[in-house]
Every structure is written in C-alpha cells, then in structure tokens.
mmCIF file as Biopython writes it, N, C-alpha, C and O atoms, coordinates in Angstrom:
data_model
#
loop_
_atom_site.group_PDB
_atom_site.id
_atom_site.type_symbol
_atom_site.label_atom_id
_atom_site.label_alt_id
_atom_site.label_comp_id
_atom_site.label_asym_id
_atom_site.label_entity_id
_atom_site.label_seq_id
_atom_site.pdbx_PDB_ins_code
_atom_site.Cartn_x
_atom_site.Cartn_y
_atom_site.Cartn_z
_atom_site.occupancy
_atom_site.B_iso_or_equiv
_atom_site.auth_seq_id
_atom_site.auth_asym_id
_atom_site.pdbx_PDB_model_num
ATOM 1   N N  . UNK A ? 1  ? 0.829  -1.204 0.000   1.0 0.0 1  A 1 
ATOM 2   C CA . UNK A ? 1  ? 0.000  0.000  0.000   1.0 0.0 1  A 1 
ATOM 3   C C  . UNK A ? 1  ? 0.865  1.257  0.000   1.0 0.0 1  A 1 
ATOM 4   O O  . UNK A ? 1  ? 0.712  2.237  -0.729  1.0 0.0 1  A 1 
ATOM 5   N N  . UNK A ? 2  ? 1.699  1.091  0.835   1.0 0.0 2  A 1 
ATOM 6   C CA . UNK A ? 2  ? 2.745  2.497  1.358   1.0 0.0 2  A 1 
ATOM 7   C C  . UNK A ? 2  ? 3.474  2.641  -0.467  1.0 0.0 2  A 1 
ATOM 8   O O  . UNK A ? 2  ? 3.486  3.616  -1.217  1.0 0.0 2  A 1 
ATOM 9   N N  . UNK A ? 3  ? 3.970  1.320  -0.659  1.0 0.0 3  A 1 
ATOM 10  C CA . UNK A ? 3  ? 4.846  1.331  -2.090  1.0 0.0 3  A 1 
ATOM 11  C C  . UNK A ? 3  ? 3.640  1.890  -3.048  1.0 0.0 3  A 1 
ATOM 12  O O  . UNK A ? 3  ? 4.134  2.655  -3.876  1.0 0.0 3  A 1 
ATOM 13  N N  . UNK A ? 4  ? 2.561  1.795  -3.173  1.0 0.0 4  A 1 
ATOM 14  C CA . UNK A ? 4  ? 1.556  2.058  -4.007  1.0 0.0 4  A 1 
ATOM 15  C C  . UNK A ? 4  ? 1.648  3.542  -4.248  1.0 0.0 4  A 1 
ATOM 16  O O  . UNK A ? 4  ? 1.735  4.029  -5.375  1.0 0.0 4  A 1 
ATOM 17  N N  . UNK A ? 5  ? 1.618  4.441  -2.792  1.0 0.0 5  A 1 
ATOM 18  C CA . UNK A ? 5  ? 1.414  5.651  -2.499  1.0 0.0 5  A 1 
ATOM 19  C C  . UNK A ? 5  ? 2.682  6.361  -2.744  1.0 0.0 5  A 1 
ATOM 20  O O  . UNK A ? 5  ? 2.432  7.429  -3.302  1.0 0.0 5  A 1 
ATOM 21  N N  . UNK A ? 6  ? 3.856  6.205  -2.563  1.0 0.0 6  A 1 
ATOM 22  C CA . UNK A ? 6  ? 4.729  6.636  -2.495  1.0 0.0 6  A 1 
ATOM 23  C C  . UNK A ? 6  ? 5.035  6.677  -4.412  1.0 0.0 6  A 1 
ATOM 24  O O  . UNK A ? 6  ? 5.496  7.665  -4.983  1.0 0.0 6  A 1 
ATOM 25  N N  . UNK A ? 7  ? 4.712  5.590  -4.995  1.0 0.0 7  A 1 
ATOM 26  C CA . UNK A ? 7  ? 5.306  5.666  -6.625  1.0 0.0 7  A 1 
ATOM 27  C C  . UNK A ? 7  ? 4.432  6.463  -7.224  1.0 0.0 7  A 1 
ATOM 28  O O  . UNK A ? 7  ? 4.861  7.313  -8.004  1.0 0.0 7  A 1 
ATOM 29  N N  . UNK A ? 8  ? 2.916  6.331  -6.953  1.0 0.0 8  A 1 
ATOM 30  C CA . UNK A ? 8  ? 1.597  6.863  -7.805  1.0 0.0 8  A 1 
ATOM 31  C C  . UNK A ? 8  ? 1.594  7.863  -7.486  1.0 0.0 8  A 1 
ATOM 32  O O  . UNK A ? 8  ? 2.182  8.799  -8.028  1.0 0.0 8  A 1 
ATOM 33  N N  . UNK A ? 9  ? 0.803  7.896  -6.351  1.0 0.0 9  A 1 
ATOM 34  C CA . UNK A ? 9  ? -0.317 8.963  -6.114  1.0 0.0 9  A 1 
ATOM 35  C C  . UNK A ? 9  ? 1.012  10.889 -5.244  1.0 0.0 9  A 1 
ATOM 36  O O  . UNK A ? 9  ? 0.942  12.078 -5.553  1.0 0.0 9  A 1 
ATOM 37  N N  . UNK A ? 10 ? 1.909  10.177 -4.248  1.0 0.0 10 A 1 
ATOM 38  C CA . UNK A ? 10 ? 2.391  11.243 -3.919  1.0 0.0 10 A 1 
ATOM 39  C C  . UNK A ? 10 ? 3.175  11.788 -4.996  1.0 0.0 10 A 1 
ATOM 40  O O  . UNK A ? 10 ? 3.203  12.991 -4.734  1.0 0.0 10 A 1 
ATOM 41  N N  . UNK A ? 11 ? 3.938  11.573 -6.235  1.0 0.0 11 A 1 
ATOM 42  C CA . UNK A ? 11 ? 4.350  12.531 -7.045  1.0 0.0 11 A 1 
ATOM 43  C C  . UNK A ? 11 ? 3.319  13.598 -7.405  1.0 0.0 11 A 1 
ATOM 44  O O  . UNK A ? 11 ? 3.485  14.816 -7.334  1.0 0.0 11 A 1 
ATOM 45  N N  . UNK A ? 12 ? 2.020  12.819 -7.880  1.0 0.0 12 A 1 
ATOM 46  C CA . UNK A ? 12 ? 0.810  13.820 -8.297  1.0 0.0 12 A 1 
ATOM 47  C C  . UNK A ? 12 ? 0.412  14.887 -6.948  1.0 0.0 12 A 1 
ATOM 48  O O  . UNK A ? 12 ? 0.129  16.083 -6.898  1.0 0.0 12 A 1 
ATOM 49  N N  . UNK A ? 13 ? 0.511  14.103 -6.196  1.0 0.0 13 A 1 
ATOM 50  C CA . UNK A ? 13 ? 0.063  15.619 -4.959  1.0 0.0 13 A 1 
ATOM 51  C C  . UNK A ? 13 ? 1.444  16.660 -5.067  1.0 0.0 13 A 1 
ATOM 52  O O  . UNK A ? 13 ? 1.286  17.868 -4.891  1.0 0.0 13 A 1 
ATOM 53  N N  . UNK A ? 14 ? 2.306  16.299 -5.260  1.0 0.0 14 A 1 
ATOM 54  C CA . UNK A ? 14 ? 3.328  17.028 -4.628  1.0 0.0 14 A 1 
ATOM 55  C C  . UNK A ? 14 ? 2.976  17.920 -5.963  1.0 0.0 14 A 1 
ATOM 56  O O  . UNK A ? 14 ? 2.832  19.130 -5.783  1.0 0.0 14 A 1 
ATOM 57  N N  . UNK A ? 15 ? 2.837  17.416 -7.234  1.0 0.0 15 A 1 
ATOM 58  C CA . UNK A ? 15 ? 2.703  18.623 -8.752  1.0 0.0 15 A 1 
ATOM 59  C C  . UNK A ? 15 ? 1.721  19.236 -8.368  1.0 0.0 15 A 1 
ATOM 60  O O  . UNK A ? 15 ? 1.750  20.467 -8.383  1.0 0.0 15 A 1 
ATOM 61  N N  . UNK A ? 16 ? 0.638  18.571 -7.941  1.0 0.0 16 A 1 
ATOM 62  C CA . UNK A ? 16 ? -0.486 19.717 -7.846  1.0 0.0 16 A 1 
ATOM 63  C C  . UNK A ? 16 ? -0.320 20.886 -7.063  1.0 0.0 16 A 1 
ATOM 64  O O  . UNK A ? 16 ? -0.370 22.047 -7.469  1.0 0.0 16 A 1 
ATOM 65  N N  . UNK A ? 17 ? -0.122 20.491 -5.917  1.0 0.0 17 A 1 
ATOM 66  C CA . UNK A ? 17 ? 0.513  21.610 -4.853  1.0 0.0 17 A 1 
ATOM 67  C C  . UNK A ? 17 ? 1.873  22.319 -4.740  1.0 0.0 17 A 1 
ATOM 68  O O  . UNK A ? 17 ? 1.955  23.435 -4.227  1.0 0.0 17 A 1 
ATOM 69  N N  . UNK A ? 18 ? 3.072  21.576 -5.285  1.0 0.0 18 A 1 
ATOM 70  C CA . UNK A ? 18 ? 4.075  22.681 -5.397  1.0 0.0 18 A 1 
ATOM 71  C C  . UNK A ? 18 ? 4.629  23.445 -6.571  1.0 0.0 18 A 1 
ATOM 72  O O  . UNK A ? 18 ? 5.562  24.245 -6.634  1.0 0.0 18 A 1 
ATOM 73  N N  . UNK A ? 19 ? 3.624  22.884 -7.679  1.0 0.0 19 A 1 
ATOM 74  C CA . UNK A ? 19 ? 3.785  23.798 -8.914  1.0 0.0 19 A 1 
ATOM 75  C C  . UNK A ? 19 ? 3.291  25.022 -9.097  1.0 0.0 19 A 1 
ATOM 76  O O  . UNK A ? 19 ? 3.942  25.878 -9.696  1.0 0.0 19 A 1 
ATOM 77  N N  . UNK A ? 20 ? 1.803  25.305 -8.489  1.0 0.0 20 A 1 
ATOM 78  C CA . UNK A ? 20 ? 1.314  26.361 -8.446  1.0 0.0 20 A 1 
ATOM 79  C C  . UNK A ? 20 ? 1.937  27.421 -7.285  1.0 0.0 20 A 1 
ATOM 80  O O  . UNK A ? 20 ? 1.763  28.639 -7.316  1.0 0.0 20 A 1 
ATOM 81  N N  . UNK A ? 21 ? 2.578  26.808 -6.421  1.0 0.0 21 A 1 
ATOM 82  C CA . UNK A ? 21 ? 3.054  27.712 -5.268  1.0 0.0 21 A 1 
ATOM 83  C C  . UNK A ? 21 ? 4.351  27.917 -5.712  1.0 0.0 21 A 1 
ATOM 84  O O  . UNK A ? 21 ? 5.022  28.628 -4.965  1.0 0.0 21 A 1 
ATOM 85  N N  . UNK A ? 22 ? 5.032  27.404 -6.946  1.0 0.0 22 A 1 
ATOM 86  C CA . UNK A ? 22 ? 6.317  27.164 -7.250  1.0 0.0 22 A 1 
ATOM 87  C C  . UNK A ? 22 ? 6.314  28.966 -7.915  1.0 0.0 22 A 1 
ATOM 88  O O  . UNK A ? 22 ? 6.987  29.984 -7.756  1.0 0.0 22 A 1 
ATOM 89  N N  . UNK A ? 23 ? 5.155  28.543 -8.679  1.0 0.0 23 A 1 
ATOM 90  C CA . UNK A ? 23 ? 4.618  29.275 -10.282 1.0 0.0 23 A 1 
ATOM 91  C C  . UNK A ? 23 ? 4.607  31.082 -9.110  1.0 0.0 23 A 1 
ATOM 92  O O  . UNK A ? 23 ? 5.120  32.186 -9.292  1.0 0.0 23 A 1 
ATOM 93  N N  . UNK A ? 24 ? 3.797  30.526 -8.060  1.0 0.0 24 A 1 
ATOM 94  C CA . UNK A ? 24 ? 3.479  32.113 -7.297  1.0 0.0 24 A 1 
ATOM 95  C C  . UNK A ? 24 ? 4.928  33.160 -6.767  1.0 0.0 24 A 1 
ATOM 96  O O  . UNK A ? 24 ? 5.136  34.373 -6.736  1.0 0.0 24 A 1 
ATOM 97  N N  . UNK A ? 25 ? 5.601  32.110 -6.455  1.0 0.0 25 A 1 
ATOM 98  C CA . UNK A ? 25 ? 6.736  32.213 -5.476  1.0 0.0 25 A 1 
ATOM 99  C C  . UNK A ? 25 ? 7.923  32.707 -7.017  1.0 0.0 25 A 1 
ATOM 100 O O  . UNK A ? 25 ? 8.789  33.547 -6.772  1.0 0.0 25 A 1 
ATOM 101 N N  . UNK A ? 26 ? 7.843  32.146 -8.418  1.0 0.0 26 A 1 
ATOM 102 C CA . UNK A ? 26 ? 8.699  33.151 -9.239  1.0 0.0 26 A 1 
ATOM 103 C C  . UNK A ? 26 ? 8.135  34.300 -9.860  1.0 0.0 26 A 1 
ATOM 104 O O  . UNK A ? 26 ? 8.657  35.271 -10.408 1.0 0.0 26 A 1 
ATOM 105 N N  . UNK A ? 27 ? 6.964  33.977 -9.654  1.0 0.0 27 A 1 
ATOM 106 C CA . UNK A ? 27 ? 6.145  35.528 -10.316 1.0 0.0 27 A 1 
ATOM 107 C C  . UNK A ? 27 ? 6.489  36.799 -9.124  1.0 0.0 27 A 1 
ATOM 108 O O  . UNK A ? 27 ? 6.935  37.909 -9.414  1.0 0.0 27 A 1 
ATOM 109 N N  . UNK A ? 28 ? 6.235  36.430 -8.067  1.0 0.0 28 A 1 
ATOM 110 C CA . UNK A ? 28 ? 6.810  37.312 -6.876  1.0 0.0 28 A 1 
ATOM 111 C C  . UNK A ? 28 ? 8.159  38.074 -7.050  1.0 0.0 28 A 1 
ATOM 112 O O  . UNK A ? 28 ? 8.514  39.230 -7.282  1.0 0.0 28 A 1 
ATOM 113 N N  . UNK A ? 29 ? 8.780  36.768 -6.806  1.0 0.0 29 A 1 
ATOM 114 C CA . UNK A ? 29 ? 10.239 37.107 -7.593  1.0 0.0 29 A 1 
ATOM 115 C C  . UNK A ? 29 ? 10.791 38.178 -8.405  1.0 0.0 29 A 1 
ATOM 116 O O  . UNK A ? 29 ? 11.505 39.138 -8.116  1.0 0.0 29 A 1 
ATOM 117 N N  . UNK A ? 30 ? 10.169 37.685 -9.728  1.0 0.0 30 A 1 
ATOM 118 C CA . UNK A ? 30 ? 10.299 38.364 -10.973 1.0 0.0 30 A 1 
ATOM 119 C C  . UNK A ? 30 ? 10.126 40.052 -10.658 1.0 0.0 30 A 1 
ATOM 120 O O  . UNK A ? 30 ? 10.957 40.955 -10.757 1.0 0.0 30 A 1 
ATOM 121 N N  . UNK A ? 31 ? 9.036  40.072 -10.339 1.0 0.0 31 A 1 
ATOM 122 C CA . UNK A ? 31 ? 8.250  41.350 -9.549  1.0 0.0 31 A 1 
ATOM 123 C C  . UNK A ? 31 ? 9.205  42.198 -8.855  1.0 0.0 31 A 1 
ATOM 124 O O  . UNK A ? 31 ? 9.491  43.349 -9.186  1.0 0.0 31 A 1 
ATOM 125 N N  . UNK A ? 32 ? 9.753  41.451 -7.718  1.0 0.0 32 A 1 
ATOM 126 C CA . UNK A ? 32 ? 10.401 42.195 -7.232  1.0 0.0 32 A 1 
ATOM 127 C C  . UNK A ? 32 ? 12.202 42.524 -7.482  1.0 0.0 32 A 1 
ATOM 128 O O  . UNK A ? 32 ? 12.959 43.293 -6.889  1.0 0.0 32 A 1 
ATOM 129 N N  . UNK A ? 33 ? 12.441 41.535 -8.655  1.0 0.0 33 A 1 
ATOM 130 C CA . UNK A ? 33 ? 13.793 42.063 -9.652  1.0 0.0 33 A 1 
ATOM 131 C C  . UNK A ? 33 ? 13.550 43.376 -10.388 1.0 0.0 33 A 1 
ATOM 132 O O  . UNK A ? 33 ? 14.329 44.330 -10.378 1.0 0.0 33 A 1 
ATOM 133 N N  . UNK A ? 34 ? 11.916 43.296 -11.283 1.0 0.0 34 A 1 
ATOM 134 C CA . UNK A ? 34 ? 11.861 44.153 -12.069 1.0 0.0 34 A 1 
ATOM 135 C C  . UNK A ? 34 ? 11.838 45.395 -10.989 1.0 0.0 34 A 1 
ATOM 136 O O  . UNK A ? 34 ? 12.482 46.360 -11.400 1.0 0.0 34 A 1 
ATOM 137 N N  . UNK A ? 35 ? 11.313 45.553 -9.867  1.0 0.0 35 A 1 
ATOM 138 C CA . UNK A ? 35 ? 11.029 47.147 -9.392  1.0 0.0 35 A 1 
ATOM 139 C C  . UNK A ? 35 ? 12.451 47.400 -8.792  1.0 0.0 35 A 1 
ATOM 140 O O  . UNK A ? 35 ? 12.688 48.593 -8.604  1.0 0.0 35 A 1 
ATOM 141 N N  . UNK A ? 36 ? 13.277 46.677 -8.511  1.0 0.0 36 A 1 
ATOM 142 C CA . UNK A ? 36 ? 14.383 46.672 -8.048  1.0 0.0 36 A 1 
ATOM 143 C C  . UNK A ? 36 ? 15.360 47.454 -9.256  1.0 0.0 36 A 1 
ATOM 144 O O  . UNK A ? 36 ? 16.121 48.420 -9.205  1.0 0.0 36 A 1 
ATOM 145 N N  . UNK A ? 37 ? 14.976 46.615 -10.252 1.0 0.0 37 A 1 
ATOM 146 C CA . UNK A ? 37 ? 16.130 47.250 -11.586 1.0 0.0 37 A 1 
ATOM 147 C C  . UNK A ? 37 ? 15.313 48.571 -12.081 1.0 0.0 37 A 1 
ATOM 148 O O  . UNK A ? 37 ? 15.869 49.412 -12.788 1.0 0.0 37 A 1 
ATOM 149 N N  . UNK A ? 38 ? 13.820 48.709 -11.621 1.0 0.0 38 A 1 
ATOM 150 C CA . UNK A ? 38 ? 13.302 50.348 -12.125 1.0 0.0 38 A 1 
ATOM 151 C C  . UNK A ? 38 ? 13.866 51.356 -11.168 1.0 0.0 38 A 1 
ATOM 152 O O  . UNK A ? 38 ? 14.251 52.486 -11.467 1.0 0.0 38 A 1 
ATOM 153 N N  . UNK A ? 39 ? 13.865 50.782 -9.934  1.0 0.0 39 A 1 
ATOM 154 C CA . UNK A ? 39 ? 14.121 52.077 -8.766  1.0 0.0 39 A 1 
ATOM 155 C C  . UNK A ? 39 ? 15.465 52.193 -8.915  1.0 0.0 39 A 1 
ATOM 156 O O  . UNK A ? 39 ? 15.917 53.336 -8.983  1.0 0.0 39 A 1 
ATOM 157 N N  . UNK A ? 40 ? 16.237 51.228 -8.985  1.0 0.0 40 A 1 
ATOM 158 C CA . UNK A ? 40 ? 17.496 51.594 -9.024  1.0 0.0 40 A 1 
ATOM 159 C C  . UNK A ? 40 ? 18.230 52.755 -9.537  1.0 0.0 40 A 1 
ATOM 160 O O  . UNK A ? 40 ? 19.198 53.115 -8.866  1.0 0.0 40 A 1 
ATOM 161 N N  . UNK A ? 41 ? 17.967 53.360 -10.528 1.0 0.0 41 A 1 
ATOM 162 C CA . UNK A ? 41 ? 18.489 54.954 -11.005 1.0 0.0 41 A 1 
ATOM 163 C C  . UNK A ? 41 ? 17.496 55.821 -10.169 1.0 0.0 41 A 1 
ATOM 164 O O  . UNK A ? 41 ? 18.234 56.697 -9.718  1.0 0.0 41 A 1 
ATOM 165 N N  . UNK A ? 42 ? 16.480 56.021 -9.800  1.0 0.0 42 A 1 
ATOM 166 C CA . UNK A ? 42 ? 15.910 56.831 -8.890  1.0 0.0 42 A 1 
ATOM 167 C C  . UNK A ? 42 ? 16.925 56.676 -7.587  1.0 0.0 42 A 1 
ATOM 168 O O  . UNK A ? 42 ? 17.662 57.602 -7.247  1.0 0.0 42 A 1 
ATOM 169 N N  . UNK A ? 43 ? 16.887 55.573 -6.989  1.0 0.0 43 A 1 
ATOM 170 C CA . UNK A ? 43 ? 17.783 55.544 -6.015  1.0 0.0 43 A 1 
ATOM 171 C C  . UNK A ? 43 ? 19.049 56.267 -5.916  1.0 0.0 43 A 1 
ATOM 172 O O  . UNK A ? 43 ? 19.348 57.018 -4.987  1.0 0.0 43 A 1 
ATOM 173 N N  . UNK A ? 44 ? 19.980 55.918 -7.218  1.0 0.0 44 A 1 
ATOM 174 C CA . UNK A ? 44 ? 21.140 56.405 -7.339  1.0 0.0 44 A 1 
ATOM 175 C C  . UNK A ? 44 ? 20.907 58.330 -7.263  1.0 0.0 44 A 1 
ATOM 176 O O  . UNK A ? 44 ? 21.570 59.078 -6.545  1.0 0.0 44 A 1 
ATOM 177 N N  . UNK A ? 45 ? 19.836 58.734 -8.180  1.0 0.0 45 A 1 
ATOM 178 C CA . UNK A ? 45 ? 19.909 59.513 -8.167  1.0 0.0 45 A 1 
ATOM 179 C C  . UNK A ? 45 ? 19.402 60.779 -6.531  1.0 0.0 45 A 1 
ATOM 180 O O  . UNK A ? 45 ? 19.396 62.010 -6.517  1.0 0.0 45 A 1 
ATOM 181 N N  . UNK A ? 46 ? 19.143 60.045 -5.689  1.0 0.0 46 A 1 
ATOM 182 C CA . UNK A ? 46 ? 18.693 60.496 -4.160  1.0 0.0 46 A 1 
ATOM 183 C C  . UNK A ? 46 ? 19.609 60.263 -3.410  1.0 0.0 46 A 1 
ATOM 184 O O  . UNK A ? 46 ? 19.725 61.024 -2.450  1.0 0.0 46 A 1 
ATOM 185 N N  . UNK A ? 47 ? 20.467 59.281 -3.544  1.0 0.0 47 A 1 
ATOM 186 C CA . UNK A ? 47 ? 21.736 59.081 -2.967  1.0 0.0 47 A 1 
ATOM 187 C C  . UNK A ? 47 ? 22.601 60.428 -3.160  1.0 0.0 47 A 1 
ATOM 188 O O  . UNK A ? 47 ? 23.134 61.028 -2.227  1.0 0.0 47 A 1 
ATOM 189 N N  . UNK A ? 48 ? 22.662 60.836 -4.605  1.0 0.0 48 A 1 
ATOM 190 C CA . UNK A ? 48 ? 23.730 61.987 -5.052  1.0 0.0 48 A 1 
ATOM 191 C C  . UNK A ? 48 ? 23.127 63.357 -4.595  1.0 0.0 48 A 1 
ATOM 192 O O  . UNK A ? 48 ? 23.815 64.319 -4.254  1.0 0.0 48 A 1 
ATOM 193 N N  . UNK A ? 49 ? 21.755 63.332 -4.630  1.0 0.0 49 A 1 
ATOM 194 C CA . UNK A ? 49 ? 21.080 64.965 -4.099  1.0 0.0 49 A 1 
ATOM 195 C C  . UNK A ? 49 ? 21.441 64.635 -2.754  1.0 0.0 49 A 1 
ATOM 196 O O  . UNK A ? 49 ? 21.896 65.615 -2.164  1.0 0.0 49 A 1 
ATOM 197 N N  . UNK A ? 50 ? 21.391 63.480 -1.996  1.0 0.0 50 A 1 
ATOM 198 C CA . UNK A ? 50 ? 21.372 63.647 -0.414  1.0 0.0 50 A 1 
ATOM 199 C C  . UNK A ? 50 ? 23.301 63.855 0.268   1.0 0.0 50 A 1 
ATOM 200 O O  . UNK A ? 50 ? 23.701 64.105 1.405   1.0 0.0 50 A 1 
ATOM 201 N N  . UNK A ? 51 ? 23.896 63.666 -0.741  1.0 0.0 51 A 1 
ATOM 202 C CA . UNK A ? 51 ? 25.165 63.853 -0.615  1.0 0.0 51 A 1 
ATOM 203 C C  . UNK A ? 51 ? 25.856 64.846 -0.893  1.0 0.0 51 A 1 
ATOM 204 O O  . UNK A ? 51 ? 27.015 65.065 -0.542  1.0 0.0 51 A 1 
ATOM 205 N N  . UNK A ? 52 ? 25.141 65.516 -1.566  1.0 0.0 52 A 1 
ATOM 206 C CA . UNK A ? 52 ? 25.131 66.953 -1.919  1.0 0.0 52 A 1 
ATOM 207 C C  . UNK A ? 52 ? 24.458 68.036 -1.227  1.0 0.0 52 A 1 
ATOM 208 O O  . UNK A ? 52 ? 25.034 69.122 -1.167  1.0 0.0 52 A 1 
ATOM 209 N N  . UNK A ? 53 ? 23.325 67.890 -0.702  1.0 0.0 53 A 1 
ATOM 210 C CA . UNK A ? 53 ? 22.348 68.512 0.074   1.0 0.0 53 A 1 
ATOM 211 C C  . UNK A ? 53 ? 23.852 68.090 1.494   1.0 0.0 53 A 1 
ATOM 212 O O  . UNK A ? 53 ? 24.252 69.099 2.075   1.0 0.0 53 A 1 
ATOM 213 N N  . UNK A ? 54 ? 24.437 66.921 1.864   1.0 0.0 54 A 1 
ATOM 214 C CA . UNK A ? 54 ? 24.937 67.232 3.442   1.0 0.0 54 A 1 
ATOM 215 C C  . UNK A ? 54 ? 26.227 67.913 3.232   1.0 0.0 54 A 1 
ATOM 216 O O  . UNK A ? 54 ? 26.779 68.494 4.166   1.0 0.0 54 A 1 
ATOM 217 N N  . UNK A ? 55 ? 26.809 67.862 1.870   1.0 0.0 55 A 1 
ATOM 218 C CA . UNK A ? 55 ? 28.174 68.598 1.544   1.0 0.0 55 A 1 
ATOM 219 C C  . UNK A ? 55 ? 27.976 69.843 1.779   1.0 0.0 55 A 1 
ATOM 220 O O  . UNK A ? 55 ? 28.864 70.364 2.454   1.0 0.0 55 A 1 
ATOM 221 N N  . UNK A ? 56 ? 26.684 70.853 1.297   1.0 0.0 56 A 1 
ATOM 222 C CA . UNK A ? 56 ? 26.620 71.872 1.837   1.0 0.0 56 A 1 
ATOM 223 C C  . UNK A ? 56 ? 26.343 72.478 2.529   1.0 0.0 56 A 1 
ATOM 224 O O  . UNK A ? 56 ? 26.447 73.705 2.565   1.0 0.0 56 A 1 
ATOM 225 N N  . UNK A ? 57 ? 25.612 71.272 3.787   1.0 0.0 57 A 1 
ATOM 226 C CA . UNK A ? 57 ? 24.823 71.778 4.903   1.0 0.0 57 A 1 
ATOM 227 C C  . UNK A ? 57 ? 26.174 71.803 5.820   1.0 0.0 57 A 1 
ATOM 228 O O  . UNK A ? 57 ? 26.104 72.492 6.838   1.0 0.0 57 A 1 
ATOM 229 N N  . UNK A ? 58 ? 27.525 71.045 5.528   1.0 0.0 58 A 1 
ATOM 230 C CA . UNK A ? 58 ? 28.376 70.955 6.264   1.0 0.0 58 A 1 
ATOM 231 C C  . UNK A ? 58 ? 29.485 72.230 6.178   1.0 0.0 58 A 1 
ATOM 232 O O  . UNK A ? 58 ? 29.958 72.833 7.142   1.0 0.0 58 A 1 
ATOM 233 N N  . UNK A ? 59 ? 29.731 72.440 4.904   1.0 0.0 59 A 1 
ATOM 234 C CA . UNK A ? 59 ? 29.774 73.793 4.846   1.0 0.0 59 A 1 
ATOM 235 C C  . UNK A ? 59 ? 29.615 75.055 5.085   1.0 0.0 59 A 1 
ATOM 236 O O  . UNK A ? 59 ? 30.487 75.920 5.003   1.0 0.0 59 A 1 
ATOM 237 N N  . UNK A ? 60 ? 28.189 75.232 5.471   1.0 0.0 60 A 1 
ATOM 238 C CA . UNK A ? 60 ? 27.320 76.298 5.615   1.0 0.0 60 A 1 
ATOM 239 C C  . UNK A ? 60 ? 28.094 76.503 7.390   1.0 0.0 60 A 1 
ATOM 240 O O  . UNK A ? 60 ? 28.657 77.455 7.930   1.0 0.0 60 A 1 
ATOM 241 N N  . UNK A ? 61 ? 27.731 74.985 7.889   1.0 0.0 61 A 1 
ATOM 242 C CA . UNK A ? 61 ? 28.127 74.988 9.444   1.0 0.0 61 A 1 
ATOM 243 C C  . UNK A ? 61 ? 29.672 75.352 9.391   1.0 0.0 61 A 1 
ATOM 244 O O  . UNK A ? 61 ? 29.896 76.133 10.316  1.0 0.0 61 A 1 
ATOM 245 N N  . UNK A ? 62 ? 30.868 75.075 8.635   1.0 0.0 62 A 1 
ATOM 246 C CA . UNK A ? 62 ? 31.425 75.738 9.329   1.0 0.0 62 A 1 
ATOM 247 C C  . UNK A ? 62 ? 32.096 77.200 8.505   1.0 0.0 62 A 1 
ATOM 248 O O  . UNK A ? 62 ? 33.275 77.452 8.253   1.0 0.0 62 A 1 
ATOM 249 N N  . UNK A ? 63 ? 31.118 77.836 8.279   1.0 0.0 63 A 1 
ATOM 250 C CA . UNK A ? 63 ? 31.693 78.931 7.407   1.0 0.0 63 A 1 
ATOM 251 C C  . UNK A ? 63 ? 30.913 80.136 9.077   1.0 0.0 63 A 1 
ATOM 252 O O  . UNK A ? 63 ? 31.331 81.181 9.577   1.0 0.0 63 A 1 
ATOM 253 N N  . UNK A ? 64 ? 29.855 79.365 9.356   1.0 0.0 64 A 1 
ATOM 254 C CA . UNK A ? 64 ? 29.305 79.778 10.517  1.0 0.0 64 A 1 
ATOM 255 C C  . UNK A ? 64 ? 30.052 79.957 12.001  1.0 0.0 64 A 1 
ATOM 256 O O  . UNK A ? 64 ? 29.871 80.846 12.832  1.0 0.0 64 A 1 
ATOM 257 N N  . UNK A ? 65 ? 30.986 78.765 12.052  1.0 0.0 65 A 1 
ATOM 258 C CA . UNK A ? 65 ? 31.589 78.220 13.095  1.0 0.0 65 A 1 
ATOM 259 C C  . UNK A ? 65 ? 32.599 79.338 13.102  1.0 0.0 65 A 1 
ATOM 260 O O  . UNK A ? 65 ? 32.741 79.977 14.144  1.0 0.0 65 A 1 
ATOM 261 N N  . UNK A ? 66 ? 33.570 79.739 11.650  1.0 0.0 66 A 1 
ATOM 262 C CA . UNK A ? 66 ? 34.814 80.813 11.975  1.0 0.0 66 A 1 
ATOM 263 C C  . UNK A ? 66 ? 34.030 81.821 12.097  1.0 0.0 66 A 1 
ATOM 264 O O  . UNK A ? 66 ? 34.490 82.933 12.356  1.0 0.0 66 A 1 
#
C-alpha cells in the first residue's frame, strides 16, 4: 500500500501543490527584480542629491563656526 502511495499517487500531490506555489513564489520574484532594476536609477539619483544637500549643509556649518 505504502509502495503504491509513495510511486503513484504522492508525485501527483506534490505537482499539484508545489507547482502552483512554485509558479506564485517566481512571479513574486520576478516582480520584485523588475522594481528593483526600475528604482534603481531613482535611487542612485537620491543618494547623489542627499550627498550633496549634506556637503553643503556641512559647509554652511562651518563657514558659521569661523
């Protein structure tokens, strides 16, 4: 019986159930490569205003300081 279940029937459960969760789990994925590779130049580009915005806030302080 166990040999019955183990050759037949559990391959078919395991397709039914881990293909579709397989299928969910790379669509997710995918998803979150693509917004990753869109934000990425937005990112870069907030990185460089925010590094720029503290270059001169650091400045400002010590032009204040002498």
């Amino acid at each position: 019986m166990l040999g019955f279940l183990f050759k037949r029937v559990l391959p078919w459960v395991l397709i039914v159930i881990a293909v579709p969760m397989m299928e969910g789990m790379i669509r997710r994925l995918v998803r979150a490569v693509l917004r990753h590779a869109v934000a990425k130049p937005a990112v870069k580009a907030l990185r460089r205003a925010d590094s720029t915005v503290t270059d001169v806030s650091r400045r400002a302080s010590r032009t204040v300081r002498r």
